[in-house]
FIKOLZA-1660 file (N, C-alpha, C; in steps of 0.1 Angstrom, whole numbers, plus 5000, padded with zeros to 4 digits):
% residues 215
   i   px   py   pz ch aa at
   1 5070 5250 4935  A  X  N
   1 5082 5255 4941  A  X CA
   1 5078 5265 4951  A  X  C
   2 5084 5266 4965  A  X  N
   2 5087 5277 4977  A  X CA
   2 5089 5289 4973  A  X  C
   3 5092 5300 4971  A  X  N
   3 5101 5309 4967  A  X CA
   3 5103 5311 4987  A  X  C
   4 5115 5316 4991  A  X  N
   4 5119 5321 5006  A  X CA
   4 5129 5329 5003  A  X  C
   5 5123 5343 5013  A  X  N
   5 5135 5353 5010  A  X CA
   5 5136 5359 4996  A  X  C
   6 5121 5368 4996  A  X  N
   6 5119 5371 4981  A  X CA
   6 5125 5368 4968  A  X  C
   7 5121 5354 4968  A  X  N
   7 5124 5345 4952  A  X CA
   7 5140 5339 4956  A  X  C
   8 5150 5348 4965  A  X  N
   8 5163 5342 4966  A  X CA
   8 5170 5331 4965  A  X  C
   9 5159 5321 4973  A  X  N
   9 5164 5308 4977  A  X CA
   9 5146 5302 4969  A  X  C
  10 5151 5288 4960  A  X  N
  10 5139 5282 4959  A  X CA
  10 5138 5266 4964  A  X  C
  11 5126 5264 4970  A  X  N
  11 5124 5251 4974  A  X CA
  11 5118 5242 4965  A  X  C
  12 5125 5231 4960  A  X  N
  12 5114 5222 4952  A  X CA
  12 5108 5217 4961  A  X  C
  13 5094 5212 4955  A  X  N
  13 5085 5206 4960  A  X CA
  13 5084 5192 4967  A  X  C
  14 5091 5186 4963  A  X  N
  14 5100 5173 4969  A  X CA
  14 5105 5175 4982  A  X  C
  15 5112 5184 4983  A  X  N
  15 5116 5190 4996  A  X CA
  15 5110 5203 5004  A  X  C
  16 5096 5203 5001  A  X  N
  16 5090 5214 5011  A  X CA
  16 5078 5201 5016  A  X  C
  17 5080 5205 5030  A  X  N
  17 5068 5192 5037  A  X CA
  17 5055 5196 5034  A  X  C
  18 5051 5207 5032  A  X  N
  18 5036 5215 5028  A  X CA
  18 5032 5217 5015  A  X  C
  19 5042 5213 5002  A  X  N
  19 5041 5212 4992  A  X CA
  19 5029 5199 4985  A  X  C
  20 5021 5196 4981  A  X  N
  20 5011 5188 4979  A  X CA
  20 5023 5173 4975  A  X  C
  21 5018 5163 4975  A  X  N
  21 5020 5148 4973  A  X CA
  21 5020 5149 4962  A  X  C
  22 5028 5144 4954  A  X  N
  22 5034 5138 4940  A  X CA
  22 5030 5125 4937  A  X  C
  23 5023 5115 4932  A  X  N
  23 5025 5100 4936  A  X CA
  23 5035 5093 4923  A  X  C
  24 5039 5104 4912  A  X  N
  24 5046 5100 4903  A  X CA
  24 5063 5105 4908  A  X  C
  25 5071 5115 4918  A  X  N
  25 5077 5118 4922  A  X CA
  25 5082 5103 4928  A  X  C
  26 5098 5103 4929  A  X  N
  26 5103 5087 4936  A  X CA
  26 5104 5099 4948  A  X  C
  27 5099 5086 4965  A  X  N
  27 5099 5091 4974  A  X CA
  27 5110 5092 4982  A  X  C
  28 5114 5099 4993  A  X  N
  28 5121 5108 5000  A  X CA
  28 5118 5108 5011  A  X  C
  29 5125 5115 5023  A  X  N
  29 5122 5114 5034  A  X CA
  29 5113 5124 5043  A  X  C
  30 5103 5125 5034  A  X  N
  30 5094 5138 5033  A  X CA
  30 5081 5126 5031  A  X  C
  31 5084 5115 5024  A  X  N
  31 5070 5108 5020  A  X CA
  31 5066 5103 5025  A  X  C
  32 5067 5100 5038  A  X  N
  32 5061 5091 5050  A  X CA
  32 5048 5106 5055  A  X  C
  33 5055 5113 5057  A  X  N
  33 5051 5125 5065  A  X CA
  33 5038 5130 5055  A  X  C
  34 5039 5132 5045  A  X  N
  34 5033 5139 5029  A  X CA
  34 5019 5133 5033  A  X  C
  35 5021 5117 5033  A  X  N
  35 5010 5104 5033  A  X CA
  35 5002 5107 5042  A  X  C
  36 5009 5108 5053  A  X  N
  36 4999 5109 5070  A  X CA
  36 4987 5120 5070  A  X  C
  37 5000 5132 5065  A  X  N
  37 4990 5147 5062  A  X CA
  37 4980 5144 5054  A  X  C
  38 4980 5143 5043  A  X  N
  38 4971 5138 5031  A  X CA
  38 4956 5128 5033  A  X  C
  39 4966 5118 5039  A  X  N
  39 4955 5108 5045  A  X CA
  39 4949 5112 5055  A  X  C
  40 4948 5120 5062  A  X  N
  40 4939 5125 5070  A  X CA
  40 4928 5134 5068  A  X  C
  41 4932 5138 5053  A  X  N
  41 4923 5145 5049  A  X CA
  41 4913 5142 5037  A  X  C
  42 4901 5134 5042  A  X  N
  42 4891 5126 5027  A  X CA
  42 4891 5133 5020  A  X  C
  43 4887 5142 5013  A  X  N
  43 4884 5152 5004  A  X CA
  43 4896 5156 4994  A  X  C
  44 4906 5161 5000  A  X  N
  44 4922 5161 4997  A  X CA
  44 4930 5150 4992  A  X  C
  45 4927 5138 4998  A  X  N
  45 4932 5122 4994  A  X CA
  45 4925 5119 4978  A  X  C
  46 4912 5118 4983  A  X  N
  46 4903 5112 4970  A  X CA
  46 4908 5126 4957  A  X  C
  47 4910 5136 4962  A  X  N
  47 4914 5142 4949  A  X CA
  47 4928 5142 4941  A  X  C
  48 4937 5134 4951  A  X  N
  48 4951 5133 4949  A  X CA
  48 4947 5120 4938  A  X  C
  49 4945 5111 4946  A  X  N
  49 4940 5097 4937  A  X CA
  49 4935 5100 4922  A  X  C
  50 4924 5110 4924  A  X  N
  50 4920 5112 4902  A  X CA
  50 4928 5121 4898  A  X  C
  51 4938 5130 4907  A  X  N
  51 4947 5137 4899  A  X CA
  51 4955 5126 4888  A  X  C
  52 4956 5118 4899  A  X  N
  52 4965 5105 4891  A  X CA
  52 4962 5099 4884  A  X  C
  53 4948 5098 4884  A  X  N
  53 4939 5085 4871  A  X CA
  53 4940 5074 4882  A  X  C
  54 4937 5072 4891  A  X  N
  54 4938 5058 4899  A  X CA
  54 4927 5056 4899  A  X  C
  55 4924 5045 4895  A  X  N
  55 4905 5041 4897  A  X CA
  55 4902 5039 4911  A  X  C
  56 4889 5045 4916  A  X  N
  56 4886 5040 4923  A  X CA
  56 4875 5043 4925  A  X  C
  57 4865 5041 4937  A  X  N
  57 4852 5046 4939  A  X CA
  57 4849 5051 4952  A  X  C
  58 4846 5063 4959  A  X  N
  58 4846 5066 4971  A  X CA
  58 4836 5055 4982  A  X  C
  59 4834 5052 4992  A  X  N
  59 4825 5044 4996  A  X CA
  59 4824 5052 5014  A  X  C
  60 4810 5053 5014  A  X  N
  60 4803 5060 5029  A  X CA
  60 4811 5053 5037  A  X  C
  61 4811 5064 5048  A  X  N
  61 4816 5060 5061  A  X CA
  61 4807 5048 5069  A  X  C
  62 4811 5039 5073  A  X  N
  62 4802 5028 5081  A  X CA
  62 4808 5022 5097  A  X  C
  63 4796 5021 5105  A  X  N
  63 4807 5020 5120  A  X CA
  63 4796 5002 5118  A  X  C
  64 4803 4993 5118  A  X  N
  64 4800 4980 5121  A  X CA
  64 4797 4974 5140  A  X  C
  65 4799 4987 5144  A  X  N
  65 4801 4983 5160  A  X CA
  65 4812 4974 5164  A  X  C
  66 4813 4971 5182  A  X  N
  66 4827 4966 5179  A  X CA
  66 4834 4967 5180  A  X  C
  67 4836 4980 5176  A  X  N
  67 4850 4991 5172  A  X CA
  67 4856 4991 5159  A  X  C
  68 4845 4984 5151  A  X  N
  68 4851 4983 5136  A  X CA
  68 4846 4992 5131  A  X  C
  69 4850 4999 5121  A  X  N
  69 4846 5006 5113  A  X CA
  69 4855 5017 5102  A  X  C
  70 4850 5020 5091  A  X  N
  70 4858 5024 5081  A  X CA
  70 4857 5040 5080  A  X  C
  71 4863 5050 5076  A  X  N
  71 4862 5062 5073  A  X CA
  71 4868 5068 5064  A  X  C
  72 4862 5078 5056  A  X  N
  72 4868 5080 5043  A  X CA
  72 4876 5071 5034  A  X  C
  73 4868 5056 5031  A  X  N
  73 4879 5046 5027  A  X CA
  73 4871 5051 5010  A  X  C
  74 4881 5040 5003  A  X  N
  74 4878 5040 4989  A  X CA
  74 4877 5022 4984  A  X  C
  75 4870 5022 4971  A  X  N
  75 4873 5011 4964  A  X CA
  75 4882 5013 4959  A  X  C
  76 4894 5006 4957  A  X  N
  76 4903 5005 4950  A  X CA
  76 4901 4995 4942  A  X  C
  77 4904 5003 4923  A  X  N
  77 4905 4992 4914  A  X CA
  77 4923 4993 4908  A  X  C
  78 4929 5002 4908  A  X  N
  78 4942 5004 4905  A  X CA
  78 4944 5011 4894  A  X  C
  79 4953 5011 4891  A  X  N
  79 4959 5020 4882  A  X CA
  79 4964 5010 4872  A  X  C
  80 4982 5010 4870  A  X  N
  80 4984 5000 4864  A  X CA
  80 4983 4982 4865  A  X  C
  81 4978 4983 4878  A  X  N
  81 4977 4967 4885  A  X CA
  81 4958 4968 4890  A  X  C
  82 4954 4955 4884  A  X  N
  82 4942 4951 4889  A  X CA
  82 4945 4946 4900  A  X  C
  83 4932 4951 4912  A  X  N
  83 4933 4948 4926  A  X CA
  83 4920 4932 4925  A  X  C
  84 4911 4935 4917  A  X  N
  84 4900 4926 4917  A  X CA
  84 4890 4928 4930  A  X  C
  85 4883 4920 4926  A  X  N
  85 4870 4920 4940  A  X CA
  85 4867 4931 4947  A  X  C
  86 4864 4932 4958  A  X  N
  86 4863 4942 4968  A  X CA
  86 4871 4949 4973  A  X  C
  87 4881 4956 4971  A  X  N
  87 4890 4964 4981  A  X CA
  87 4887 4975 4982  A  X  C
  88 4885 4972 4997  A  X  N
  88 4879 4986 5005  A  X CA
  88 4892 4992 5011  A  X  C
  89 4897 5003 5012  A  X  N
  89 4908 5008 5019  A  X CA
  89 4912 5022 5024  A  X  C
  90 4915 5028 5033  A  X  N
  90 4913 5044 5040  A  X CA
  90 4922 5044 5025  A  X  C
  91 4915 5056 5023  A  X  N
  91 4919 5067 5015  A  X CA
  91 4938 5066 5015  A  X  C
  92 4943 5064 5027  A  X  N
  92 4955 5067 5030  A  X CA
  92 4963 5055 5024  A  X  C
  93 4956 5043 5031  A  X  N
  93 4963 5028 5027  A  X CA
  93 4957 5031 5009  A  X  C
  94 4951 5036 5006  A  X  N
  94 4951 5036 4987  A  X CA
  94 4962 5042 4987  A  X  C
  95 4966 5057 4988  A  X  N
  95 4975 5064 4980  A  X CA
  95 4992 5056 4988  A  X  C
  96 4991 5047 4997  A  X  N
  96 5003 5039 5004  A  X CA
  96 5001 5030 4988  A  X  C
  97 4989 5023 4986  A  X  N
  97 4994 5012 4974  A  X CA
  97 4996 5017 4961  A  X  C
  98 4992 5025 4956  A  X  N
  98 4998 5033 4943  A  X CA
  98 5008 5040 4940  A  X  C
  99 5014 5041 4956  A  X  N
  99 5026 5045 4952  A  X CA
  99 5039 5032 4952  A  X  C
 100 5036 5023 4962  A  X  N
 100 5040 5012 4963  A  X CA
 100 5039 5003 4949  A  X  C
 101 5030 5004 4938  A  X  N
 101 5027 5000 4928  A  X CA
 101 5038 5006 4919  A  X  C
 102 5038 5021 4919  A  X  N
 102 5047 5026 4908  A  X CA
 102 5061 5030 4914  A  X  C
 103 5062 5026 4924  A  X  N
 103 5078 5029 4929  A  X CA
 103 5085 5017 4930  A  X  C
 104 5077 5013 4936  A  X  N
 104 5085 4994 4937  A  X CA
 104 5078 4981 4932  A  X  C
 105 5067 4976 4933  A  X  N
 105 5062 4967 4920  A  X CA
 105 5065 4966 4911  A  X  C
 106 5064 4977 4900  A  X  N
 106 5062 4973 4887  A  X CA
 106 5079 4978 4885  A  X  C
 107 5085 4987 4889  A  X  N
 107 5101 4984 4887  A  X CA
 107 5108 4970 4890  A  X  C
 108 5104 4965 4897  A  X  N
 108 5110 4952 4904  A  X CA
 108 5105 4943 4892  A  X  C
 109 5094 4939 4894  A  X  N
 109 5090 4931 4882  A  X CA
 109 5096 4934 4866  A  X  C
 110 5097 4945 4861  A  X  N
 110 5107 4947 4849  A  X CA
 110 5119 4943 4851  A  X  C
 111 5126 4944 4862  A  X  N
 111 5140 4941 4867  A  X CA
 111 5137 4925 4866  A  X  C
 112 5130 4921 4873  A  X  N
 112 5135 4906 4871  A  X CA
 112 5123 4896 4859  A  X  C
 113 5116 4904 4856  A  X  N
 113 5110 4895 4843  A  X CA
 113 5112 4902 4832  A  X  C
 114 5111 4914 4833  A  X  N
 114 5110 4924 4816  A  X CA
 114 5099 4922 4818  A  X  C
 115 5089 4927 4821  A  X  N
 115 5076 4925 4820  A  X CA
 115 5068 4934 4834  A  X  C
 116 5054 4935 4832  A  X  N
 116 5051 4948 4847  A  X CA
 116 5039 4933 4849  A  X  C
 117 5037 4935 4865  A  X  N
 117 5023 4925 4875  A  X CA
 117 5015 4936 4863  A  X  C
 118 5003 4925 4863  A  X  N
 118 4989 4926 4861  A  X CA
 118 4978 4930 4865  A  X  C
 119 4980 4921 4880  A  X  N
 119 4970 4921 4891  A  X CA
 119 4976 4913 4905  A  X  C
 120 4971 4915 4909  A  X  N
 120 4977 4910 4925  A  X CA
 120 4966 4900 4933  A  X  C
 121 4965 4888 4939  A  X  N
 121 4956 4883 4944  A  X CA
 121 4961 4885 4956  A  X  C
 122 4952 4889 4965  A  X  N
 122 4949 4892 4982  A  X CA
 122 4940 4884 4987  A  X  C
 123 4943 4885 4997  A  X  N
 123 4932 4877 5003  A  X CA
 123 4922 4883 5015  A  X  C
 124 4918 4898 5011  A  X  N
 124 4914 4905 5020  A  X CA
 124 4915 4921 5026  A  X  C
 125 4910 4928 5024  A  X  N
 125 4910 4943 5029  A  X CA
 125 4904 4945 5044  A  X  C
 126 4894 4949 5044  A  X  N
 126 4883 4951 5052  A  X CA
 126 4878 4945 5058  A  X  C
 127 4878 4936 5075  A  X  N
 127 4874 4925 5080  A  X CA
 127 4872 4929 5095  A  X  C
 128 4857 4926 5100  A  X  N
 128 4857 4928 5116  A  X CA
 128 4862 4912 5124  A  X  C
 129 4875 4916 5124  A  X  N
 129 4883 4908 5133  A  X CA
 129 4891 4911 5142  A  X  C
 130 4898 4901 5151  A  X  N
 130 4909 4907 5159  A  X CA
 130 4921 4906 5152  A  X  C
 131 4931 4908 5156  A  X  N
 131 4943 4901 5151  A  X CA
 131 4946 4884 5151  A  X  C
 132 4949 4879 5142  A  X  N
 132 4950 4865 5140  A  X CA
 132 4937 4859 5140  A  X  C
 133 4927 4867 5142  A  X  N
 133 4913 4862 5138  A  X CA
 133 4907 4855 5152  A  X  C
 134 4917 4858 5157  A  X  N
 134 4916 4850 5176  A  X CA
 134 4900 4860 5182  A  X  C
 135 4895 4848 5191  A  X  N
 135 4881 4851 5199  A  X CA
 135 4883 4864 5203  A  X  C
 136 4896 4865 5209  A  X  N
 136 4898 4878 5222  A  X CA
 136 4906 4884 5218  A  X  C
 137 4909 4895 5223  A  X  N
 137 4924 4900 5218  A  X CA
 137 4923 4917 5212  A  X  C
 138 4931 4922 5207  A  X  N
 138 4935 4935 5198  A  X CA
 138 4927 4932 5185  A  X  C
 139 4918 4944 5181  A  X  N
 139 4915 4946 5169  A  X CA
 139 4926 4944 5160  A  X  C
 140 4925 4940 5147  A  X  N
 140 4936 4941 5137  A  X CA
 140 4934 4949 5129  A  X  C
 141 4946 4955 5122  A  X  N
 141 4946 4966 5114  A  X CA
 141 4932 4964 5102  A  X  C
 142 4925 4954 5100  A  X  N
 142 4915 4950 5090  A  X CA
 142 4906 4948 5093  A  X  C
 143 4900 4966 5112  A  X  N
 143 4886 4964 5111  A  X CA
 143 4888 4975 5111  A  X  C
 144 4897 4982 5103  A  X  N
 144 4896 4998 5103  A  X CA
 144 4895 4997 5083  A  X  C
 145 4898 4989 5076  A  X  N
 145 4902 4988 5064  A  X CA
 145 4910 4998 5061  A  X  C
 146 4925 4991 5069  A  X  N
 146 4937 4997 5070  A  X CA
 146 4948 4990 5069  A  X  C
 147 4945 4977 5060  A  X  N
 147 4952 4965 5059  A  X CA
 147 4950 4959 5045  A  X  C
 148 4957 4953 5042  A  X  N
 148 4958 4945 5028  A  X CA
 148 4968 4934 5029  A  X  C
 149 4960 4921 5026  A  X  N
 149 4971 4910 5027  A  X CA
 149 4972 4901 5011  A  X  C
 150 4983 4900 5007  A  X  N
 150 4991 4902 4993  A  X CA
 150 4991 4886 4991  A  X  C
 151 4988 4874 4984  A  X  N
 151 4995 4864 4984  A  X CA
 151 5002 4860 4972  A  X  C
 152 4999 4866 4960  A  X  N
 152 5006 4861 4953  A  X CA
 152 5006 4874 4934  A  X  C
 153 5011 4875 4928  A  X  N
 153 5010 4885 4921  A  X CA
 153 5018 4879 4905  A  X  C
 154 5003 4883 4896  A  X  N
 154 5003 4876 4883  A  X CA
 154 5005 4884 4873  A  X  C
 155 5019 4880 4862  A  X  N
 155 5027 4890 4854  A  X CA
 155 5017 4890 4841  A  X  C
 156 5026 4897 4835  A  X  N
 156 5011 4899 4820  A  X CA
 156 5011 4891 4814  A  X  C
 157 5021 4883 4813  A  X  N
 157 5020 4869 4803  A  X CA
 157 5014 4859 4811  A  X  C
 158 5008 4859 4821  A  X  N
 158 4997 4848 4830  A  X CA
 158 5002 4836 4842  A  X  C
 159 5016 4843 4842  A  X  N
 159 5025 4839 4853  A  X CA
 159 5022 4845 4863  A  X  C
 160 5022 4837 4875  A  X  N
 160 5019 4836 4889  A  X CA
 160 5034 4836 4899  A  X  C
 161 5036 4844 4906  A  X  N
 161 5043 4848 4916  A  X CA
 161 5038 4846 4930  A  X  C
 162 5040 4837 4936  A  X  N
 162 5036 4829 4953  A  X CA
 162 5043 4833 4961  A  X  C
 163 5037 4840 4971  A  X  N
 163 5047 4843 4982  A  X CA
 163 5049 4829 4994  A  X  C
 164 5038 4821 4993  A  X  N
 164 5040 4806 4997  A  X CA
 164 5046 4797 4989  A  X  C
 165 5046 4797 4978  A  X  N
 165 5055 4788 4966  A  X CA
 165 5073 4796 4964  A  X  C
 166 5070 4807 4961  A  X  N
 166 5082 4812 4963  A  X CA
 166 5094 4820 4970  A  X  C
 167 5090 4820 4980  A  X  N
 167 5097 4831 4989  A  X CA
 167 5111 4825 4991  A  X  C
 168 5108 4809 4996  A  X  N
 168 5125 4803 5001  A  X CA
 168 5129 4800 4989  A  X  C
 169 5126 4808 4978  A  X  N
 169 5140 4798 4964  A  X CA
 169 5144 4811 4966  A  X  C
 170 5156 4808 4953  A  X  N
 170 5165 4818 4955  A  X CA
 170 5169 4824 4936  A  X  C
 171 5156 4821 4926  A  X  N
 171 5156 4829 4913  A  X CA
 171 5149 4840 4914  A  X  C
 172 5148 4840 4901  A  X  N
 172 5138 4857 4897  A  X CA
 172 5126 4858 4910  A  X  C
 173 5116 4848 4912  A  X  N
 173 5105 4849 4920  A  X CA
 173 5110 4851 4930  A  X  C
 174 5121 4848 4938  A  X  N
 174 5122 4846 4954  A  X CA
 174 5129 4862 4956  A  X  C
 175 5136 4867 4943  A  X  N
 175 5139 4878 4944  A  X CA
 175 5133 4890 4942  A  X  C
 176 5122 4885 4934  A  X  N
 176 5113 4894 4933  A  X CA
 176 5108 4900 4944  A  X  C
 177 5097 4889 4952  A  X  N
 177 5094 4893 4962  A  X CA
 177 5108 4895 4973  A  X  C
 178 5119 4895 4974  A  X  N
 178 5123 4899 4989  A  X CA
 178 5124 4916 4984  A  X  C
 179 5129 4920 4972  A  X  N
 179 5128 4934 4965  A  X CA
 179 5107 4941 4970  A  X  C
 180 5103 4934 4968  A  X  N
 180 5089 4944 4968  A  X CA
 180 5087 4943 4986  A  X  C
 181 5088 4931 4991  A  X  N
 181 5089 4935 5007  A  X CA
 181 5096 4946 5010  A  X  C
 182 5108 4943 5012  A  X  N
 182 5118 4957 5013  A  X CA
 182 5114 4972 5009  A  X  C
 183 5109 4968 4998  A  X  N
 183 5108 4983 4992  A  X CA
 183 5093 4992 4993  A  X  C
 184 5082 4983 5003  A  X  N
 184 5069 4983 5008  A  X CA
 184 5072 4990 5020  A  X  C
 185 5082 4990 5027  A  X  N
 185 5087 4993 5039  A  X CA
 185 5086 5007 5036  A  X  C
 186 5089 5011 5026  A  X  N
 186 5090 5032 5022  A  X CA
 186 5076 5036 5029  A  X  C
 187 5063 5028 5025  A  X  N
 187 5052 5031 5019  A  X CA
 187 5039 5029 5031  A  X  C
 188 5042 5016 5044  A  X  N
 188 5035 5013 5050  A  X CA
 188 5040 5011 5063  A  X  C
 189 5035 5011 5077  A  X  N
 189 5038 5011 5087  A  X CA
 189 5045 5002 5091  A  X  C
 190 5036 4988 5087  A  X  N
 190 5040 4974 5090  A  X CA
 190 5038 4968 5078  A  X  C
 191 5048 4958 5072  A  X  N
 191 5050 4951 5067  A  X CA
 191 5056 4937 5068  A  X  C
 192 5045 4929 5065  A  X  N
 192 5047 4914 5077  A  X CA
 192 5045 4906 5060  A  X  C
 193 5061 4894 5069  A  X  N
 193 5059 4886 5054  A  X CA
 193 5063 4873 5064  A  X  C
 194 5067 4862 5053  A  X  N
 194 5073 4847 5060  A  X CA
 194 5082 4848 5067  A  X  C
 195 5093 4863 5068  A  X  N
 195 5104 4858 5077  A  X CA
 195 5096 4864 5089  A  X  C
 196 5084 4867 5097  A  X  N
 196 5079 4875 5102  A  X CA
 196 5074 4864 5115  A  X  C
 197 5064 4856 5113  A  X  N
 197 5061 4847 5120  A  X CA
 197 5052 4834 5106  A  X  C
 198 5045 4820 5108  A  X  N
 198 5041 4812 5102  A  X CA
 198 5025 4817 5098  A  X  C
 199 5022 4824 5105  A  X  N
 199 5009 4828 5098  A  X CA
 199 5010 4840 5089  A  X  C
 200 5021 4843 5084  A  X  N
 200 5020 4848 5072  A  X CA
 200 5030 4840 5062  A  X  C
 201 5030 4831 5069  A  X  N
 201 5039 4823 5058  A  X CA
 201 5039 4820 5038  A  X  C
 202 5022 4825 5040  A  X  N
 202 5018 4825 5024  A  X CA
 202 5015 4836 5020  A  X  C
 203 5018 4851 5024  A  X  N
 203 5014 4861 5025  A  X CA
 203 5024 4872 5024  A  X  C
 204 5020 4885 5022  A  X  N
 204 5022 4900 5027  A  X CA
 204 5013 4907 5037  A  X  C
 205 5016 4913 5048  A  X  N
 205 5005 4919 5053  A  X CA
 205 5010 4932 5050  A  X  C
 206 5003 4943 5049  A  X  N
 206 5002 4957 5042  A  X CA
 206 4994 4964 5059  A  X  C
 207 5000 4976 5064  A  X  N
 207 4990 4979 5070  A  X CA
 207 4996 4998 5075  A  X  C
 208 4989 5001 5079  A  X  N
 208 4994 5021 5078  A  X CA
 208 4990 5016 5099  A  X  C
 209 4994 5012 5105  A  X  N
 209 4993 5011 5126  A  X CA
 209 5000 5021 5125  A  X  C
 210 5004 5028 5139  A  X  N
 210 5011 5034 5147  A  X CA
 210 5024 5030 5142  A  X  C
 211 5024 5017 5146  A  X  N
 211 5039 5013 5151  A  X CA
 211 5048 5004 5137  A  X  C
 212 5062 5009 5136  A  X  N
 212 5070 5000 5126  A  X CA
 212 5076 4991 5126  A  X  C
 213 5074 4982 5113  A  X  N
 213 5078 4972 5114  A  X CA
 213 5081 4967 5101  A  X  C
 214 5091 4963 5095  A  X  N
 214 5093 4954 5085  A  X CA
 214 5100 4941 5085  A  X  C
 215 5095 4931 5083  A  X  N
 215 5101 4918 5087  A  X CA
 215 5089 4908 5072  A  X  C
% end
């Protein structure tokens, strides 16, 4: 808490911008802002992360040439959701998915299964590419390992959730996912799914750019 105006008036920490990141706190219009600060700072990030118990493992800075290259990223293994394989991700895009995890994932998924995701199958963190994977063009958010693309997400009882199988129905799964799209939008810059263009037709893209977008 603030105290301002000797003790007079007090500020909760939710609402002071300079107050440290909460990742168990539901977010506010303070938590976009909280992230950016935070994530900019390695040292400060990676300690927010084991305040929490989030697994992970720090991993060296590496310049791939190019213009690719990663900085203060982490392995992400998760918290309550297994990430699997390799996820490499700036420190910033981690504490974006753990909160994304416990704010909107695993609420959604109780809402429409009774049940919390497991683990999530992606298809990719960290990649020296352009955008669309095209010869020429704009780096894409996934040669900074500042991206994560989502395809499908498996509940505890060994049920599979498709964002290609399921997006156009209209039950628990199709509602599932338009709930965790929507509610990814708190948490990340850009957020690109099927109604977005056809190459993400089987997909989420996850990514902390400049510029917003949710579609």
């Amino acid at each position: 808490m603030l105290a301002v105006a000797t003790g007079q008036v007090t500020i909760p920490d939710r609402l002071n911008p300079w107050a440290p990141l909460h990742l168990e706190e539901a977010p506010n219009f303070l938590t976009e802002y909280k992230l950016a600060r935070i994530g900019g700072d390695g040292p400060r990030c990676r300690a927010t992360l084991e305040r929490w118990n989030v697994a992970f493992t720090a991993v060296a800075d590496r310049d791939h040439g190019g213009g690719c290259y990663f900085k203060d990223a982490v392995q992400l293994r998760g918290a309550g959701v297994s990430f699997g394989g390799n996820v490499v991700l700036t420190c910033r895009m981690a504490l974006g998915m753990t909160m994304f995890e416990r704010h909107v994932l695993q609420p959604a998924a109780q809402r429409h299964f009774s049940q919390p995701v497991a683990s999530l199958q992606h298809l990719g963190s960290y990649a020296c590419r352009n955008v669309y994977g095209r010869s020429t063009g704009r780096l894409s958010q996934h040669a900074w390992a500042n991206a994560l693309d989502i395809a499908a997400f498996r509940l505890r009882d060994g049920r599979s959730v498709s964002v290609a199988r399921d997006w156009r129905g209209s039950g628990p799964p199709a509602l599932f996912l338009r709930e965790v799209r929507d509610g990814a939008c708190r948490f990340f810059k850009a957020v690109l799914g099927p109604d977005y263009n056809a190459a993400h037709a089987d997909h989420f893209h996850f990514d902390m750019a400049r510029f917003s977008v949710c579609r």
